[in-house]
NUDRENSE-882461 format. One record per residue (C-alpha): residue number from 1; x negated, y negated, z. Coordinates in steps of 0.2 Angstrom, whole numbers, plus 5000, padded with zeros to 4 digits. Layout:
N
R    i    px    py    pz
R  NUM     X     Y     Z
...
***
This chain:
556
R    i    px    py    pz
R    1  5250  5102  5088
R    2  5248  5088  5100
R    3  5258  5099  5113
R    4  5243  5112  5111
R    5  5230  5102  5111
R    6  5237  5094  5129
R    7  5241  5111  5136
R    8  5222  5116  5132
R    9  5216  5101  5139
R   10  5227  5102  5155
R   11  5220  5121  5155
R   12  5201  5116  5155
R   13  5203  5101  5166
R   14  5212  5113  5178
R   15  5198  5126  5179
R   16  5186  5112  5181
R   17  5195  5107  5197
R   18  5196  5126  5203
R   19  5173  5128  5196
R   20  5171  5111  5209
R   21  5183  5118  5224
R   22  5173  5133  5222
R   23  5156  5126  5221
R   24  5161  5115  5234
R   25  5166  5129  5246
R   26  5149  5141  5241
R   27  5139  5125  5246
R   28  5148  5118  5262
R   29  5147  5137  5270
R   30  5131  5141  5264
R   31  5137  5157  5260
R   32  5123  5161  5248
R   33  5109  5154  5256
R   34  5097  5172  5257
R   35  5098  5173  5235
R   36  5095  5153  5237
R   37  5080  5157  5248
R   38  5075  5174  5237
R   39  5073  5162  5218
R   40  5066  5148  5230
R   41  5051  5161  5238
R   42  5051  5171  5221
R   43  5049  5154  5211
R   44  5036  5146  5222
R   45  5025  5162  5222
R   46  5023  5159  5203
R   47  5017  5142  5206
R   48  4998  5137  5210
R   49  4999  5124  5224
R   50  4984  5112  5223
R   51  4972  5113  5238
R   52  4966  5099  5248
R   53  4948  5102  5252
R   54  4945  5091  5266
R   55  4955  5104  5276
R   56  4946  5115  5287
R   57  4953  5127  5302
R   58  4941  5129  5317
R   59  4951  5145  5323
R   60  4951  5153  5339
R   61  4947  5169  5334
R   62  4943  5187  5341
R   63  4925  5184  5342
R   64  4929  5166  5351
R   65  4937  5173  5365
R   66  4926  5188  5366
R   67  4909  5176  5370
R   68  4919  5164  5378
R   69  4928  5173  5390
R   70  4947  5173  5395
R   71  4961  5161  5388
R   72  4963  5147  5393
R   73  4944  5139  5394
R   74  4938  5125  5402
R   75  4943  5108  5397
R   76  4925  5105  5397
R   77  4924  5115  5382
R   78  4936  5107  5370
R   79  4927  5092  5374
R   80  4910  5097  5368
R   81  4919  5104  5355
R   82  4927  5085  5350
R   83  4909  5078  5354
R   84  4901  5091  5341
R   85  4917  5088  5328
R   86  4914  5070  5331
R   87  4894  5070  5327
R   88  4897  5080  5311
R   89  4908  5064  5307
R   90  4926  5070  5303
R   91  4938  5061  5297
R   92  4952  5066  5312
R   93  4955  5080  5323
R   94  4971  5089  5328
R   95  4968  5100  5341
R   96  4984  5110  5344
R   97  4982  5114  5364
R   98  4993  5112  5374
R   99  4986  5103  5392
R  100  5002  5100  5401
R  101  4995  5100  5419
R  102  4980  5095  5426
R  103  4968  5111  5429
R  104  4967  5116  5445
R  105  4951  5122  5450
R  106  4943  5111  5437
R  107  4945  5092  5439
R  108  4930  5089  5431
R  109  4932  5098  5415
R  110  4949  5086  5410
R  111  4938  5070  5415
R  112  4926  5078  5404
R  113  4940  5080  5391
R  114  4949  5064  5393
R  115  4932  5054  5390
R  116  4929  5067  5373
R  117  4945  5059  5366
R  118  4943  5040  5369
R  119  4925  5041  5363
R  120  4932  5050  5347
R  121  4946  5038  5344
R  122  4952  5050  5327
R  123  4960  5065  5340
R  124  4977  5071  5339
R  125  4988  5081  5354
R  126  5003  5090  5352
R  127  5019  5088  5357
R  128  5029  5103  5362
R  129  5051  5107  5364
R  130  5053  5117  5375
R  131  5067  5125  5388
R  132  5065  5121  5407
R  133  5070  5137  5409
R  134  5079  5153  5401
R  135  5093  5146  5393
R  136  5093  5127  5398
R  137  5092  5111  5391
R  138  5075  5106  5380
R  139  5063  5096  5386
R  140  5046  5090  5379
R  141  5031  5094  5386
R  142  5019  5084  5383
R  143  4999  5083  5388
R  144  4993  5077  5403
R  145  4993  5056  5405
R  146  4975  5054  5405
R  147  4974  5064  5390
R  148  4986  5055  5382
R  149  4981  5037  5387
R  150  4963  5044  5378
R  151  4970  5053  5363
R  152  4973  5043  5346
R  153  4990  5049  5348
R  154  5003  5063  5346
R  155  5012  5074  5335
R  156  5026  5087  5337
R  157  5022  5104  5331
R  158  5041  5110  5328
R  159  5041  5123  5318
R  160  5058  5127  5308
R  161  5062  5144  5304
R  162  5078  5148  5293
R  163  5091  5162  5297
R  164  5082  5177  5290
R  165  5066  5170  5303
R  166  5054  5163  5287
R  167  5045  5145  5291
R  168  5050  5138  5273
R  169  5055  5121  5284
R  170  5047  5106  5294
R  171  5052  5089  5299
R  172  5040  5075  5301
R  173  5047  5067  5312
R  174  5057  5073  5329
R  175  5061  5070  5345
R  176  5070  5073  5361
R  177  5086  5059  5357
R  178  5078  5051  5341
R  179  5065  5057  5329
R  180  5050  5047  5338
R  181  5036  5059  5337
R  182  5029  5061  5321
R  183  5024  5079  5315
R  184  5004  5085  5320
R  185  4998  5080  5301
R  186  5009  5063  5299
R  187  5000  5060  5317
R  188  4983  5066  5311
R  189  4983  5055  5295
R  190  4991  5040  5304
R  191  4973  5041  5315
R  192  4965  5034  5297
R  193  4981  5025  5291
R  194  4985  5035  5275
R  195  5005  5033  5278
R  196  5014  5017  5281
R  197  5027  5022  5294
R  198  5045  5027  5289
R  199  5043  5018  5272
R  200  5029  5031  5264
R  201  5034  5047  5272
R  202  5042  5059  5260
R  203  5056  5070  5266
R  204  5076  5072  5264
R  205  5082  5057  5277
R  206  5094  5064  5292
R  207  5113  5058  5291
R  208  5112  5052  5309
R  209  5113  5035  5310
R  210  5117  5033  5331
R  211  5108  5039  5345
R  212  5108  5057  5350
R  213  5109  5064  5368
R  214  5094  5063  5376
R  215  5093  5082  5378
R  216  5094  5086  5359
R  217  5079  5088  5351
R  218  5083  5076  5333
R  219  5074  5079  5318
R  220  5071  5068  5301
R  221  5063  5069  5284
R  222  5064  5086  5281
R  223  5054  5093  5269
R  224  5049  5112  5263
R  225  5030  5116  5263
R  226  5023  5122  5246
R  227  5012  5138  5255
R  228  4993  5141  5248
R  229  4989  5157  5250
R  230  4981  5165  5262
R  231  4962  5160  5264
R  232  4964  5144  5252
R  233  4959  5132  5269
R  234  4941  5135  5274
R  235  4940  5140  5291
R  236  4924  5142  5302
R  237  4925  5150  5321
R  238  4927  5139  5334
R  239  4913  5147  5344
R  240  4898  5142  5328
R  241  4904  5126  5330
R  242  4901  5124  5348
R  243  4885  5134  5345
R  244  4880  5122  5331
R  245  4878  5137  5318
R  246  4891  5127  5306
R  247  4881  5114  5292
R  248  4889  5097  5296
R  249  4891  5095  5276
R  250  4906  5109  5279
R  251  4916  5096  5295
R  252  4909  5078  5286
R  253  4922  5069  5281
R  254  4935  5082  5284
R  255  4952  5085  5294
R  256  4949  5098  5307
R  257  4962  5107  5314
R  258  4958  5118  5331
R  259  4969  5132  5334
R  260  4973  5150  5341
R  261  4974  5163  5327
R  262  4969  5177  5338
R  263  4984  5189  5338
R  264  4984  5188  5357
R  265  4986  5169  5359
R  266  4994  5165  5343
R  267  5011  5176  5337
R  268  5011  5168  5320
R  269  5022  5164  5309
R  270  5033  5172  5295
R  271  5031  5163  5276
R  272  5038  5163  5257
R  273  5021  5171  5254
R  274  5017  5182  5269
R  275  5033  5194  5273
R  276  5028  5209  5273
R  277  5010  5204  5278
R  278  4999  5197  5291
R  279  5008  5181  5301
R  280  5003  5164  5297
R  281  4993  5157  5314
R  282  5003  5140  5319
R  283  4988  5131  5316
R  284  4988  5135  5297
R  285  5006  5132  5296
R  286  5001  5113  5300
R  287  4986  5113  5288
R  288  5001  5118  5274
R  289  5011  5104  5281
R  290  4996  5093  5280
R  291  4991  5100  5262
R  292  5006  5094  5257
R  293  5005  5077  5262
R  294  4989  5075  5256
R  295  4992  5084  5239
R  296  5009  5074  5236
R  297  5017  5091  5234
R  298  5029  5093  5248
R  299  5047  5097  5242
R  300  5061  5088  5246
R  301  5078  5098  5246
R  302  5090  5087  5235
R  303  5104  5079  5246
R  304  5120  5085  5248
R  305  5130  5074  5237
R  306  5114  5075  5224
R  307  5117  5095  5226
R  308  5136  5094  5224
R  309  5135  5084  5208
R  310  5121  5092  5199
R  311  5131  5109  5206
R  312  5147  5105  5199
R  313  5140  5098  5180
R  314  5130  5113  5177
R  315  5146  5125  5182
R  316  5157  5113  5172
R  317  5144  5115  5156
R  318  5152  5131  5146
R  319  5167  5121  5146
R  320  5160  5108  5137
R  321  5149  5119  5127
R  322  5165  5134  5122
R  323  5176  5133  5106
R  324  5189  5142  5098
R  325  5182  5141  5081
R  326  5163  5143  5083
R  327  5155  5160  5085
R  328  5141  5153  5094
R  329  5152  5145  5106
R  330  5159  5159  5114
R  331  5165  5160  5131
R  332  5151  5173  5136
R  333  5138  5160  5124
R  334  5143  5148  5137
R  335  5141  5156  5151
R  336  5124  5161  5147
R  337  5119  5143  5143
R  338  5126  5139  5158
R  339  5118  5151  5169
R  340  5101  5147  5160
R  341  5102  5128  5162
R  342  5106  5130  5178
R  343  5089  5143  5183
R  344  5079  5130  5172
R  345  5084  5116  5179
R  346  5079  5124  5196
R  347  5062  5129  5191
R  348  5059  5112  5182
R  349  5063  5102  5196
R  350  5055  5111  5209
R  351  5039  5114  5199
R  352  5036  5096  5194
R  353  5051  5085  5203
R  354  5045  5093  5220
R  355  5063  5095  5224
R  356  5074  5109  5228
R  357  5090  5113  5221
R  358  5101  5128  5227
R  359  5106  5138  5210
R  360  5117  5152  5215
R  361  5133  5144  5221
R  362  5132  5139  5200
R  363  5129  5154  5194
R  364  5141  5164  5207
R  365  5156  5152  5199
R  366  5150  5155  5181
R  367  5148  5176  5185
R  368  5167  5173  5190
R  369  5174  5163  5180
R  370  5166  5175  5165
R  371  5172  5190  5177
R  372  5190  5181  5175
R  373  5189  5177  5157
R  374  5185  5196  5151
R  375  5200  5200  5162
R  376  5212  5189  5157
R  377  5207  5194  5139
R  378  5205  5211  5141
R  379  5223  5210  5146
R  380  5228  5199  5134
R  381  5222  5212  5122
R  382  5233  5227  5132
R  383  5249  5216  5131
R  384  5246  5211  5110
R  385  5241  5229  5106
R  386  5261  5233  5115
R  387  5268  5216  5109
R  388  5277  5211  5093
R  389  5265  5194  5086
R  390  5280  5187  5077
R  391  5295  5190  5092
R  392  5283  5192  5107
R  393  5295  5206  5112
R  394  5288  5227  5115
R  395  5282  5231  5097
R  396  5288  5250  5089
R  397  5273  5260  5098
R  398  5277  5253  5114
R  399  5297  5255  5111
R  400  5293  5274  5109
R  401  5282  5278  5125
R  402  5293  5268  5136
R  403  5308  5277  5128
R  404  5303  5293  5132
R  405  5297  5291  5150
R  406  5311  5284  5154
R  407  5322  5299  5146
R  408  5312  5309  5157
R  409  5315  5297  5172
R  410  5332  5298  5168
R  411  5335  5318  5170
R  412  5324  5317  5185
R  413  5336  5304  5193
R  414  5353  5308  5187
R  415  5356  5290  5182
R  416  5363  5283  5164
R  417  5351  5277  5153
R  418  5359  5265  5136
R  419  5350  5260  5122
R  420  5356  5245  5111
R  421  5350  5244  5093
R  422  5352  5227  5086
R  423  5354  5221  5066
R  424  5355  5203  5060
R  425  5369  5204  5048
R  426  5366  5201  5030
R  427  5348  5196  5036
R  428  5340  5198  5018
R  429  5353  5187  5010
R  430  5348  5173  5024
R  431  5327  5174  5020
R  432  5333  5174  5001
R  433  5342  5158  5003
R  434  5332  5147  5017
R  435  5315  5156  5016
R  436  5304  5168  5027
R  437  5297  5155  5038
R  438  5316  5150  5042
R  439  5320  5170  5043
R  440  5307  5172  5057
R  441  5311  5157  5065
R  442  5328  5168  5068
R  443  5322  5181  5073
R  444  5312  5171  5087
R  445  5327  5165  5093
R  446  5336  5178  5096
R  447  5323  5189  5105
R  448  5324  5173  5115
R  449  5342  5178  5119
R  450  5339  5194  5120
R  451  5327  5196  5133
R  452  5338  5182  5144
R  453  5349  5198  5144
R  454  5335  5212  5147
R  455  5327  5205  5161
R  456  5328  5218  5173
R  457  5309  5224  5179
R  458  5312  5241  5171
R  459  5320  5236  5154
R  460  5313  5232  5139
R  461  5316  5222  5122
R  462  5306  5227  5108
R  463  5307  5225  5090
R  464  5311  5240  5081
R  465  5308  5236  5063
R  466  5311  5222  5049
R  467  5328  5214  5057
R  468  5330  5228  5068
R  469  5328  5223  5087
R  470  5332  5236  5103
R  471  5333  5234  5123
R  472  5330  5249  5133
R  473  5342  5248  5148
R  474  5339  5260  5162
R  475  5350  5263  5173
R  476  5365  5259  5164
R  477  5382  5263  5161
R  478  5391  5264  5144
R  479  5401  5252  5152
R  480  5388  5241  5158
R  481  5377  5241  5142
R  482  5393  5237  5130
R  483  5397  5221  5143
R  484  5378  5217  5139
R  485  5379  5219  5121
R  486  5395  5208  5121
R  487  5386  5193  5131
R  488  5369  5194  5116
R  489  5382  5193  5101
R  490  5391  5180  5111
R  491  5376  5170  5115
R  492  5369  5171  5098
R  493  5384  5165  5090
R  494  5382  5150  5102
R  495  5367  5147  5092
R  496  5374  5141  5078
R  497  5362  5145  5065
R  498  5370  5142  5051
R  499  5372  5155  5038
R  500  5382  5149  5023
R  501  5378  5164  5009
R  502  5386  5177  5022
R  503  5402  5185  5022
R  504  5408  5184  5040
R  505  5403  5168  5049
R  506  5394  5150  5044
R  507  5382  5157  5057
R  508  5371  5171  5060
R  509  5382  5185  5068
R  510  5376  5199  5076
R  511  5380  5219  5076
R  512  5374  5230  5091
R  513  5374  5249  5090
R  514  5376  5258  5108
R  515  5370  5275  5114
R  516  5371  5281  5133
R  517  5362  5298  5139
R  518  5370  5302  5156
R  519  5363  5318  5163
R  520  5377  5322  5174
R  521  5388  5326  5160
R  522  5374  5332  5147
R  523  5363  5347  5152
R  524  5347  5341  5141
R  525  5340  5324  5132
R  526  5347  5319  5118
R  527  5341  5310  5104
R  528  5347  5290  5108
R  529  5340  5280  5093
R  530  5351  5294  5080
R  531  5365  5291  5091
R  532  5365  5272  5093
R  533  5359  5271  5074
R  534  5375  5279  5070
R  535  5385  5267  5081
R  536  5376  5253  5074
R  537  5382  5260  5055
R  538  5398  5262  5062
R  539  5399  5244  5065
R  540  5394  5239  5051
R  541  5406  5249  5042
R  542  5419  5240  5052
R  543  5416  5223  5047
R  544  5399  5217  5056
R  545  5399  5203  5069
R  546  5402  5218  5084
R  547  5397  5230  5095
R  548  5399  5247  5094
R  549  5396  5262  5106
R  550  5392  5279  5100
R  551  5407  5291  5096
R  552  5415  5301  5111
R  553  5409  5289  5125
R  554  5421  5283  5138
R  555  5417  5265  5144
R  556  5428  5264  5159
***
């Protein structure tokens, strides 16, 4: 009893150890990152994300550019710009142009700028990554000194796109060799002190604890932006603010973010919510990012050993959860728990822990491991529906299929074939004096012996009835199969069983009846378990305790 018990324990803790390498491997080699990203898209387009109001877009649109003129404007323009922003009073401004190098044929307009930005004291630049050239090293690229030395600071405006090219990502804070440049909406909120540094700002901390090369471009707290849909920001033309058509009551109070999202300017970016669809402008990919921060709803993917763990005790549940004994234990019960706890547990604490747990590396070990299970019974169930419960040897259905292929193989060969059919002697006096339970502890025993002997690939012990045991010996000569037979009688003897009520040993004893089918010396099959029942009566006839071949077969 304890022996099982230790054996099933020793089982379960070893497919534990092969769920946790497995989960380990699905995790470390993201090999199912696109179903990760499919659940996370599907689950987070069932969820309503809260909206900051105090967000509004003044997009450069079509109509913009058309009244306007050409791209790029004058500096002079996005300073009347910040001067009207500023005299509707908003809270901060982001303006997401890029104003690397001084504009040549317009001096006055960046004065013009520069001086917008001091006065304003609430207006944010962007901070770009970018190659030197095809193929080279990043650099930033930064605005212009006296628009920085004027602005109220600056942010990075990386946007991170996965493998299948879908923004789900950002990092708020980054950086050519260390993550110094917060992202546009940490540096938009900084301008009115709503985040505390380091200390307050959400986000999956980077592993990297020394300083980088100076030409990688390093990233930290990572978070994944909870998408509004589309429209959910309002958003007023840049040109009606310039021309003062827009109410001030729509900017007062308000973070304002200026941006392209006129397809010619802007190529937009891919979202959870808008495959398929129009492109997200860049500029409404940071008012997300801001929404977030403002909302408390940015998502912070769990960390690795956080993953592993949680991983690992959902795919090691329906080993807790199966029995033997109960029906609603079963193995495929289990599994389903399993696989539901771990989908719930994703949705649960993505929709109100704001974190995000990678389910299918979980649910791929529990798919396999049930996939395993049905296969190992489903052949468990093939090899008991041919097998002998008590003896574990071929049972009678078995004996007869595997007899007559391999009579057929036989004459298609031109090899011997030998048939042994084995009787305990005086067997029924045995289980009348020391019981059934001892009688089938025999017969365990020397099935044990007998398939030591039949252990060729193609031979096969079965039980043929009662007492009656057989091995099916292909390939065999009379001569061969009678040493075999000799070597079982021998061995069993051996045993010592001891057998006082019988009359030929103090032991069981053994007699083997013998039948070879050779079809170089017999035109057609012949009936082997006749022949070798007749040896085996012969034998019995002769005293028991032998082995006896059928009559008219030379051993030499």
């Amino acid at each position: 009893m304890r022996d099982g018990r230790r054996r099933k324990l020793a089982a379960r803790l070893l497919i534990g150890l092969l769920a946790a390498l497995c989960v380990g491997v699905l995790l470390s080699q993201q090999l199912t990152w696109r179903i990760d990203t499919w659940i996370y898209d599907t689950l987070l387009s069932h969820f309503e994300q809260p909206v900051d109001e105090r967000i509004v877009i003044v997009a450069i649109d079509e109509r913009s550019l058309s009244e306007l003129g050409r791209w790029p404007w004058s500096r002079g323009v996005h300073a009347e710009l910040v001067d009207r922003l500023q005299g509707a009073g908003v809270r901060g401004v982001a303006l997401n142009i890029v104003f690397a190098e001084p504009a040549r044929d317009d001096p006055a307009g960046d004065a013009l700028l520069a001086q917008a930005l001091a006065e304003s004291g609430n207006t944010i630049l962007p901070v770009m990554a970018e190659p030197a050239e095809p193929g080279g090293m990043l650099i930033e690229v930064m605005p212009m000194p006296s628009l920085i030395e004027a602005a109220a600071g600056l942010g990075h405006v990386d946007a991170e796109t996965d493998r299948d090219g879908v923004a789900r990502h950002t990092y708020l804070r980054a950086g050519m060799g260390s993550p110094h440049w917060p992202s546009l909406a940490v540096a938009l909120l900084d301008t009115r002190a709503e985040t505390d540094a380091d200390r307050a700002l959400p986000g999956l901390r980077s592993t990297r604890r020394q300083r980088a090369a100076p030409y990688q471009w390093v990233r930290d707290h990572h978070i994944m932006i909870p998408f509004a849909p589309s429209g959910a920001f309002a958003q007023v033309s840049y040109l009606d603010v310039l021309d003062g058509t827009v109410d001030d009551a729509l900017l007062r109070d308000r973070w304002v973010l200026v941006g392209a999202t006129a397809a010619g300017i802007d190529q937009g970016l891919l979202t959870p919510l808008t495959e398929g669809g129009p492109r997200l402008s860049a500029t409404e990919y940071h008012a997300n990012v801001l929404n977030a921060l403002t909302t408390g709803q940015a998502i912070i993917p769990l960390s690795g050993l956080r993953q592993w763990l949680l991983s690992i005790a959902l795919a090691l549940l329906p080993l807790a959860l199966y029995s033997e004994r109960s029906p609603w234990r079963r193995p495929w019960v289990a599994a389903a728990t399993g696989a539901a706890a771990t989908l719930l547990c994703c949705a649960l604490l993505l929709r109100y822990g704001r974190y995000w747990f990678q389910p299918t590396p979980t649910l791929a070990v529990l798919a396999a491991g049930y996939v395993v299970w049905t296969l190992s019974r489903l052949r468990q169930s093939q090899r008991q529906a041919h097998s002998d419960a008590l003896t574990r040897l071929a049972n009678r259905r078995m004996f007869d299929l595997t007899l007559t292929r391999e009579v057929k193989a036989a004459q298609r060969s031109g090899r011997p074939l030998s048939l042994l059919l084995i009787d305990v002697d005086h067997f029924k006096h045995y289980n009348d004096r020391y019981g059934h339970q001892a009688g089938d502890d025999v017969l365990r025993r020397i099935a044990n012996v007998i398939g030591v002997h039949a252990r060729r690939p193609r031979d096969l012990a079965a039980r043929y009835g009662g007492d009656e045991l057989t091995a099916i010996l292909p390939e065999t000569s009379a001569a061969a199969a009678a040493a075999l037979a000799e070597a079982i009688i021998r061995d069993v003897r051996a045993l010592r069983i001891p057998h006082l009520g019988s009359e030929i040993a103090p032991w069981i004893t053994l007699t083997i009846g013998m039948a070879t089918f050779d079809p170089a010396r017999e035109p057609g099959p012949v009936d082997l378990v006749q022949r070798a029942d007749a040896a085996l009566y012969r034998g019995k006839h002769e005293g028991r305790d032998r082995s006896q071949h059928a009559a008219g077969v030379a051993l030499a």
